[in-house]
C-alpha positions as CSV (number, residue, x, y, z in Angstrom):
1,X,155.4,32.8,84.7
2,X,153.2,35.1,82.7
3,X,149.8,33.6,81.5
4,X,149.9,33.5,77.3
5,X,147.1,32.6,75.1
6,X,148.4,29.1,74.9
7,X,147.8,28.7,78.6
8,X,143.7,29.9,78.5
9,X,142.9,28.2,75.0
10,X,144.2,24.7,77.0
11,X,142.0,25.4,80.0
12,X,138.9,26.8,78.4
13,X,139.2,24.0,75.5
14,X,139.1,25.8,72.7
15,X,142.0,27.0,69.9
16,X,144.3,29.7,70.3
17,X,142.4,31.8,67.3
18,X,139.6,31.7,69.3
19,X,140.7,33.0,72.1
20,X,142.4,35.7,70.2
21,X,139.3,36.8,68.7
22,X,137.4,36.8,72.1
23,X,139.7,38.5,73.9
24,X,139.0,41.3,71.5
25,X,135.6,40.9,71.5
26,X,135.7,39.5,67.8
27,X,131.7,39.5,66.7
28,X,132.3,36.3,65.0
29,X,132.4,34.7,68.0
30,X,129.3,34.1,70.0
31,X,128.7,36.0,73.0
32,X,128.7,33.0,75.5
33,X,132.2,32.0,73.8
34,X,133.3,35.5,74.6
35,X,132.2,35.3,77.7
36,X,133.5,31.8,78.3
37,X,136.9,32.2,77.2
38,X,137.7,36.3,78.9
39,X,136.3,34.2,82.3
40,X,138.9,31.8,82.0
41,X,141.6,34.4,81.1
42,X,140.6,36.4,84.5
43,X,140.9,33.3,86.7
44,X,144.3,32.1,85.1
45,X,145.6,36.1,85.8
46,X,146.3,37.1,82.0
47,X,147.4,40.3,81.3
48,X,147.7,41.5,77.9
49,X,150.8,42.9,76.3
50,X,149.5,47.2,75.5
51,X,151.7,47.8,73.5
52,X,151.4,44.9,71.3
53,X,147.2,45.3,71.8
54,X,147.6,48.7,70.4
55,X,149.5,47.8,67.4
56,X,147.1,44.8,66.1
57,X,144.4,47.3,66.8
58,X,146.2,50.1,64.5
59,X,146.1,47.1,62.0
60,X,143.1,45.8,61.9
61,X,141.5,49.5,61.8
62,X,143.7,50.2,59.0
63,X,142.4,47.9,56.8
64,X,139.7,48.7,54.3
65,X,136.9,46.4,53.3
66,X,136.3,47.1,50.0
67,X,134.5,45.3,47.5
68,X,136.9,42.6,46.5
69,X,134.8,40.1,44.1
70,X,132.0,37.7,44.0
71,X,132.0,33.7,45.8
72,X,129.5,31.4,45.6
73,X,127.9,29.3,48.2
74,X,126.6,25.8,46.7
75,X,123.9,24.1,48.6
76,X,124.4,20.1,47.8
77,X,121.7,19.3,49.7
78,X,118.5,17.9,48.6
79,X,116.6,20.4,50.5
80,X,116.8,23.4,49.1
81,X,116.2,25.0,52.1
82,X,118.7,23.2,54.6
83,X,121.2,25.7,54.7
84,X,118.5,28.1,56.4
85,X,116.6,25.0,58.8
86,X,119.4,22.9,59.3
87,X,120.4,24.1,62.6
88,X,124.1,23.4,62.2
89,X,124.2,24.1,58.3
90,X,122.3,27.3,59.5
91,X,125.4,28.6,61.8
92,X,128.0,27.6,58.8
93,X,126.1,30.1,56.5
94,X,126.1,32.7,59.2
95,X,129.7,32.3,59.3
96,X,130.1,31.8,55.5
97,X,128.4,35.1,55.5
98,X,129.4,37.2,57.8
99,X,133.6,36.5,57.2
100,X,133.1,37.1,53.8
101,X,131.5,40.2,54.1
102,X,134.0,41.3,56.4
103,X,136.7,41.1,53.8
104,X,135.2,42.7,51.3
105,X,133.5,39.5,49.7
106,X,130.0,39.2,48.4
107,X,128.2,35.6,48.6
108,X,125.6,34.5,45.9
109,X,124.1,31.4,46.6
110,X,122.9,28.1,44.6
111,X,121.2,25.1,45.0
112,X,123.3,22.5,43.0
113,X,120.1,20.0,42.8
114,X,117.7,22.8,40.6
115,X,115.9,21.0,38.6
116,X,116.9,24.0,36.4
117,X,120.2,24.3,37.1
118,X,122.0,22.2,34.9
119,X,125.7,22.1,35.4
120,X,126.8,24.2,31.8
121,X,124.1,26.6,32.6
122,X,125.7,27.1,36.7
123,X,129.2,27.2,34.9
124,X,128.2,30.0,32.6
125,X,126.6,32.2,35.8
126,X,129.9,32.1,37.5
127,X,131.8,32.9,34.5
128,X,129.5,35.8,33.9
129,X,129.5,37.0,37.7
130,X,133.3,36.4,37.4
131,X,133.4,34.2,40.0
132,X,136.2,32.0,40.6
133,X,136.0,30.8,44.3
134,X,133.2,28.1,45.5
135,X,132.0,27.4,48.9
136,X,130.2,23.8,48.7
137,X,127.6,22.9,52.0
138,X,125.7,20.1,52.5
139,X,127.3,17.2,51.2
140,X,125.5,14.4,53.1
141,X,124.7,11.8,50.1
142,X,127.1,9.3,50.1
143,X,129.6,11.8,51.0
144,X,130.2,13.0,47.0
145,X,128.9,15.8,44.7
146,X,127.3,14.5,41.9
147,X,129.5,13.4,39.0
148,X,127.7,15.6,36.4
149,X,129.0,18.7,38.2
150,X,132.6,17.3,37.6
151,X,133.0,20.0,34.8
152,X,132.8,22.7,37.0
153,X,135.6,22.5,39.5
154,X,138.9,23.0,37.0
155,X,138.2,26.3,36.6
156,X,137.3,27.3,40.3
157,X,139.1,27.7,43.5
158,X,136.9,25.2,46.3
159,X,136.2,24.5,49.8
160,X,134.0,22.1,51.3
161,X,132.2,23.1,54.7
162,X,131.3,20.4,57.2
163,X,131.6,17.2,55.6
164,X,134.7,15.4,54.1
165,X,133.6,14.8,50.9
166,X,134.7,11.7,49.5
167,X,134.5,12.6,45.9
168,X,135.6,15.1,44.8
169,X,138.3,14.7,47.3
170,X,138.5,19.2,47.9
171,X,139.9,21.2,50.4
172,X,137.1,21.5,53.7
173,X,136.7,22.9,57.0
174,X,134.6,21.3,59.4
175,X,134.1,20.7,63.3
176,X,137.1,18.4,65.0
177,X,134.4,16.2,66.1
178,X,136.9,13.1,67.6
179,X,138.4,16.2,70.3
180,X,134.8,17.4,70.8
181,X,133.8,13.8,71.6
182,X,136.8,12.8,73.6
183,X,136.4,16.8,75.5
184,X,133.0,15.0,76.5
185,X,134.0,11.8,77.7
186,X,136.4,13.9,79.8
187,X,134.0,16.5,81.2
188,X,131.7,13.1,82.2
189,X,134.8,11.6,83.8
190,X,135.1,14.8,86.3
191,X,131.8,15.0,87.0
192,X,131.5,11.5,88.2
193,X,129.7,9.6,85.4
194,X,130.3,5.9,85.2
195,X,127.8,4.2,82.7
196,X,127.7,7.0,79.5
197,X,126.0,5.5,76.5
198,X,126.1,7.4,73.4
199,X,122.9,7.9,71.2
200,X,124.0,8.8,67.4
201,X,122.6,8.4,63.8
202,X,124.6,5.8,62.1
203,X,124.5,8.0,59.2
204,X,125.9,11.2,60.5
205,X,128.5,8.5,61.7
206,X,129.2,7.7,58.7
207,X,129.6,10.9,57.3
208,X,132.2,12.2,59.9
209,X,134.3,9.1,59.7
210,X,133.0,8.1,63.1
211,X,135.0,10.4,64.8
212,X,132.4,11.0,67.6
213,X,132.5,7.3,68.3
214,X,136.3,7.0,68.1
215,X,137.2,10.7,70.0
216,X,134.5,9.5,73.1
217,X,136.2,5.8,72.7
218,X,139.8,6.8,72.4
219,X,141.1,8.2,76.3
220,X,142.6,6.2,79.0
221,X,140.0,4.0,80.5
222,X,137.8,6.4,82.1
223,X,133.9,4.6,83.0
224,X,133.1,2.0,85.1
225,X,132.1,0.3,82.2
226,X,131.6,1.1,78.0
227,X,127.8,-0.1,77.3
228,X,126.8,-0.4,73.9
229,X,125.4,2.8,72.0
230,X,122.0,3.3,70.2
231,X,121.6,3.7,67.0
232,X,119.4,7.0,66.4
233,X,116.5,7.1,64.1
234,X,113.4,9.8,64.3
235,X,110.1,7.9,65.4
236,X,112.4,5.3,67.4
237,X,111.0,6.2,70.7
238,X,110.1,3.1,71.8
239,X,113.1,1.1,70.7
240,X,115.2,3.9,72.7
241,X,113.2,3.4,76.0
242,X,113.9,-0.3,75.7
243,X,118.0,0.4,75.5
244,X,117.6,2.6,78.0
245,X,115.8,-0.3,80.5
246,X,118.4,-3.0,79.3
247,X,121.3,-1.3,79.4
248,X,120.7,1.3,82.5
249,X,123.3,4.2,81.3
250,X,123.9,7.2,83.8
251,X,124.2,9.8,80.9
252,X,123.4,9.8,77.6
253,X,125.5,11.8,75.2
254,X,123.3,12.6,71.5
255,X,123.1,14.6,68.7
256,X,119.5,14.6,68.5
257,X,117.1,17.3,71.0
258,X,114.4,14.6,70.7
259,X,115.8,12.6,73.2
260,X,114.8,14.4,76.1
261,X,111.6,14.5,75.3
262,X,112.0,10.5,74.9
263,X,113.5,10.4,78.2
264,X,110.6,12.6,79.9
265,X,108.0,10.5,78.4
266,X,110.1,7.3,79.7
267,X,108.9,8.4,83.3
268,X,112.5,9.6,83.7
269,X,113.7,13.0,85.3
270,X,116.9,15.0,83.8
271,X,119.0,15.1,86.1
272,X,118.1,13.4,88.7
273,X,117.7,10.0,87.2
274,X,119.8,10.3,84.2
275,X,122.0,12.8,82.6
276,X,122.2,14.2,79.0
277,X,124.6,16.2,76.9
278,X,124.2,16.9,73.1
279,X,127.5,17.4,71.3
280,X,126.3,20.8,69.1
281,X,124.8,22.7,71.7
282,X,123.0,25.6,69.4
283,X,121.4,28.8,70.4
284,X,117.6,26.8,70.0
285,X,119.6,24.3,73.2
286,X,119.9,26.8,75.7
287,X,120.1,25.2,79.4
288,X,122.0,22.1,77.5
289,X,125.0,20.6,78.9
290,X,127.4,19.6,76.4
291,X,130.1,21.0,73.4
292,X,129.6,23.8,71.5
293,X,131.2,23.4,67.6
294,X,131.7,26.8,67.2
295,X,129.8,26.1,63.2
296,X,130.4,30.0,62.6
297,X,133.8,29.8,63.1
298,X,133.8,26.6,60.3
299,X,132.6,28.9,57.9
300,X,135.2,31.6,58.9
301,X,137.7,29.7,58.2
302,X,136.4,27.9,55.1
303,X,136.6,31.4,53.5
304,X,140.2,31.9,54.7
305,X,141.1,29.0,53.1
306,X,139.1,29.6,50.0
307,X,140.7,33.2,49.9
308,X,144.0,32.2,50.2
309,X,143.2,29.8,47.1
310,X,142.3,32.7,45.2
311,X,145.7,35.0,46.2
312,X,147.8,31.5,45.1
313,X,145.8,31.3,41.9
314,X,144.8,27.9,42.8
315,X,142.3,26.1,41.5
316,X,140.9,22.7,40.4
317,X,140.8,19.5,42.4
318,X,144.3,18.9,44.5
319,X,146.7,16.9,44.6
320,X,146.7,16.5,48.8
321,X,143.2,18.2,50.3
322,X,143.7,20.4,53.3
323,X,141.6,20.2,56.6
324,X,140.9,23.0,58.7
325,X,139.7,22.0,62.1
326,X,138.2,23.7,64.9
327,X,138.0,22.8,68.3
328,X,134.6,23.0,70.4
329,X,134.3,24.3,74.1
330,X,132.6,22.7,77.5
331,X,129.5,24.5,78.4
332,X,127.9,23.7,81.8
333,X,124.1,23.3,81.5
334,X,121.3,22.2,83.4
335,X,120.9,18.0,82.1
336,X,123.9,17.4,84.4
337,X,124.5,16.7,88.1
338,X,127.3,18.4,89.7
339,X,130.4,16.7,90.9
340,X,129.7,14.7,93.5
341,X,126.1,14.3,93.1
342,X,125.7,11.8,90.1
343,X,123.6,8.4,90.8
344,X,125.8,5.1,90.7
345,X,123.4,2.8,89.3
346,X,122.7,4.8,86.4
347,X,118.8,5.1,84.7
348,X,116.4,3.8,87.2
349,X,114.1,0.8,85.4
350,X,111.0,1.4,84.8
């Protein structure tokens, strides 16, 4: 039976737009995706269709990106820089960027907390720039865009990236972060892992619905034995070293880089005494085992969905929000053991 594109996104973990785009070399997609994904499809045996190949080439050459209008990216943040130092918020904007730019779309950004930028005076810029479509980021504090702002969104098409905002309730794309969790749990499963214990900021938690704890939670029973997590906080070296004696884990699957400099300083060696994954590997984590989100692609397809807003003449907040998801890939690193080779007693004591 021939191999389809259904058969390598199931293998290589990923969805069957990305492999799409790698397998023609789409620049949207990272070039260890690309990579990734093509490797798969030459071990499985695809071979594409030509004709059909030819065609979507004809189409996609044909079209012309022209100017089309004006969006606007809104930083909600408090920082006014996080969409630049934030290394995931960083990779949405890339995306945000890029797509839109693509398709003919320019991209003005905002920073929604100004102390200058009071919400009639933002209304009145995007009504001058004509701009009708929004593109909010950062919406970490207590998951809702300020009230005051509430005035804004009737007359605007809008997507949320990242983070389900709980108020407004808008459209949003972000990371499927219960499959990327649960992909995890899986990849420690086959590599042999008994004792994981999971290392994540009860706020980002929080914010996600705590779909990393659910997705690593949710499978069959897989470990030896479920120990219970930490509760991440910058500066909590010391209280991280003491889970680590009491509780002995094997692996310890984060969120935060930090921790591997807590585990060196521990007297432990990665991986030989314990191993660690990070569940948004980003260029900055290279040699890192773990998932990569594929932020880029969030903001792609936030600006699909924004665009396709615009062509329905939709705006305002609706009635039933729409998610777009995307899936994040395994990538084999160097804070593993290979099959075969993991410890059974987990994190040697101190």
């Amino acid at each position: 039976m021939a191999v389809n594109m259904t058969d390598i996104a199931r293998v290589a973990g990923v969805g069957k737009a990305t492999v799409s785009l790698a397998l023609r070399n789409d620049p949207r997609l990272r070039e260890e995706t690309r990579q990734h994904i093509q490797a798969v499809a030459g071990r499985l045996g695809y071979i594409p269709n030509a004709v059909v190949a030819n065609l979507m080439a004809q189409l996609r050459a044909s079209k012309n990106p022209k100017y089309q209008s004006t969006l606007a990216l809104l930083n909600a943040s408090t920082d006014p820089d996080a969409l630049r130092t934030n290394l995931t918020f960083r990779t949405w904007t890339e995306g945000l960027q890029s797509h839109s730019a693509e398709l003919g779309y320019g991209l003005d950004e905002f920073w929604l907390r100004d102390p200058g930028m009071e919400p009639t005076r933002l209304r009145q810029i995007l009504r001058v720039r004509n701009i009708r479509g929004v593109i909010i980021a950062g919406v970490l504090e207590h998951r809702e865009i300020p009230p005051k702002f509430d005035l804004l969104w009737s007359d605007l098409a809008c997507v949320v990236v990242g983070v389900r905002p709980e108020r407004p309730a808008l459209h949003f794309a972000c990371n499927d972060q219960f499959s990327t969790a649960l992909h995890a749990a899986e990849q420690l499963q086959l590599l042999g892992y008994k004792r994981p214990g999971l290392a994540i900021d009860p706020t980002i938690e929080e914010n996600i619905d705590h779909r990393f704890t659910a997705g690593f939670y949710a499978g069959p029973p897989k470990f030896a034995e479920h120990i219970p997590g930490f509760d991440f906080q910058p500066g909590k070296r010391r209280e991280f070293c003491a889970w680590l004696d009491r509780h002995h884990p094997d692996v310890v699957v984060c969120t935060h880089p930090e921790i591997r400099e807590w585990i060196t300083a521990h007297g432990l060696k990665c991986p030989g005494d314990i191993g660690l994954i990070h569940l948004d590997l980003t260029r900055e984590l290279e040699g890192w085992s773990g998932m990569k989100q594929s932020n880029h692609l969030v903001g792609a397809f936030a600006i699909d969905l924004l665009i396709g807003q615009l062509h329905r003449n939709e705006k305002g907040i609706p009635e039933c929000p729409r998610c777009m998801m995307v899936e994040s890939f395994w990538v084999p690193g160097t804070t593993l053991c290979h099959a075969g080779a993991v410890k059974k007693n987990g994190a040697r004591k101190k």
